[in-house]
N, C-alpha and C positions, 0 to 999 in steps of 0.2 A: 421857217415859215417865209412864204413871196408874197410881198406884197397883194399882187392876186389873190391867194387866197385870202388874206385878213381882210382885201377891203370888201373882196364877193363875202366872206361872213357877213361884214357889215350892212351889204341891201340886204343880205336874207332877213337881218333881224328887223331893218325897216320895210321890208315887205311885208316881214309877219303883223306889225303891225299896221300898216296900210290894209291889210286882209280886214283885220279889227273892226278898225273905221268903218271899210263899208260896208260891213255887214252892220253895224247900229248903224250908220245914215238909212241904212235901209229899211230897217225895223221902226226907224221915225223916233229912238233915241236919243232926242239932243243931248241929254246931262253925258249920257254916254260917249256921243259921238263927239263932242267938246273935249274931252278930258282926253279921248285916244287920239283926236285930231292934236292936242298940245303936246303929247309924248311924240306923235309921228312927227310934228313940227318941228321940235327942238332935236330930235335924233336927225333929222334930213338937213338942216344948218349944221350937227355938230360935225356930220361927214363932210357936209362942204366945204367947213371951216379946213377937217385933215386935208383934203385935199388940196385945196385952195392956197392953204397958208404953208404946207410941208411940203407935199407930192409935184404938186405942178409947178411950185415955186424953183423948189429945188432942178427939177427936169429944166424947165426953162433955162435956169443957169448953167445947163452946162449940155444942151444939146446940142447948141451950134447951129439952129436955124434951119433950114430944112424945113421938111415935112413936119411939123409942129398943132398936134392934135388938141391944145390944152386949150385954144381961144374957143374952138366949135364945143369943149366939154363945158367952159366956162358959161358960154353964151346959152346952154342947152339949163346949165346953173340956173339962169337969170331966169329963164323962160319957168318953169318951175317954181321959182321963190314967187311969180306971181300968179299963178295957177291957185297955189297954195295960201296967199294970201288971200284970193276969190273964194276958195272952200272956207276958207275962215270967215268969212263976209255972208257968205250963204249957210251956215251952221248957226249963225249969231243973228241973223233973220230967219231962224227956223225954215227955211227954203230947202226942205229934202229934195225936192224933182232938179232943183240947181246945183243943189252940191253934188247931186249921186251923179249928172252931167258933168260937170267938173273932174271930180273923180274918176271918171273914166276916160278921159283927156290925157291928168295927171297919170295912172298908169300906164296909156301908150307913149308919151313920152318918157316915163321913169324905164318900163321896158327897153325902148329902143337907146334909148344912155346907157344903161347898164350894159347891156349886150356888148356896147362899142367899148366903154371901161375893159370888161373882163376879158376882151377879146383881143383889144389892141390898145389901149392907153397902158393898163397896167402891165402887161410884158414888155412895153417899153421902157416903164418906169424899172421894172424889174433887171431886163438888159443894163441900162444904163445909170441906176443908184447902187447905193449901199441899204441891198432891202433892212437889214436889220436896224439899220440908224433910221431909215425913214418910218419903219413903222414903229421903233421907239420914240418917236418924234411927234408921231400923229395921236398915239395912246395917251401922249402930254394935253392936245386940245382938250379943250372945254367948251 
């Protein structure tokens, strides 16, 4: 298994749930939309965290500087975590017409990340690690 593929599984499965979401924000679900927004939550942190603390750490340490993609994936991170914290903000004031906005924010940016991961972060990560340690590495986050 490459890297690539384990961590493209990984948006699938947080897309699938992202799908979830807004279909109840959309149907004006809060109890629903609350509960699939905390599952998307904590699965879209726990990839950052693989990423974050394993993948890009590791790449860092030993790419040698260069062309160094991990600060634009990092910072694309940040942008997101508070995307996400606003849908969380407009779910918890029943604000459907703001979160469903939100949310389709949130997808063109989770879009255009992922695209550049599966495209060209993780083949670099893939050239340049030991795919099997690192993605025994990442299976370890929580």
């Amino acid at each position: 298994m490459t890297i690539n593929s384990f961590m493209t599984n990984e948006h699938r499965k947080c897309d699938d749930v992202f799908a979830e979401l807004e279909s109840a924000i959309d149907s004006g679900n809060f109890q629903a939309s609350k509960e699939l927004f905390e599952k998307f939550h904590n699965d879209m942190l726990k990839h950052f965290r693989q990423e974050e603390t394993v993948m890009f750490a590791e790449f860092n340490s030993c790419s040698g500087g260069g062309c160094n993609p991990t600060s634009v994936m990092l910072a694309e991170h940040d942008q997101m975590r508070v995307t996400m914290d606003q849908i969380k903000t407009a779910l918890d004031n029943s604000d459907k017409n703001r979160a469903l906005g939100l949310s389709e924010n949130l997808l063109f940016i989770m879009q255009q990340h992922n695209m550049k991961e599966e495209q060209i972060m993780y083949n670099l990560a893939d050239n340049t690690l030991n795919s099997d340690d690192i993605i025994e590495k990442m299976k370890l986050v929580s």
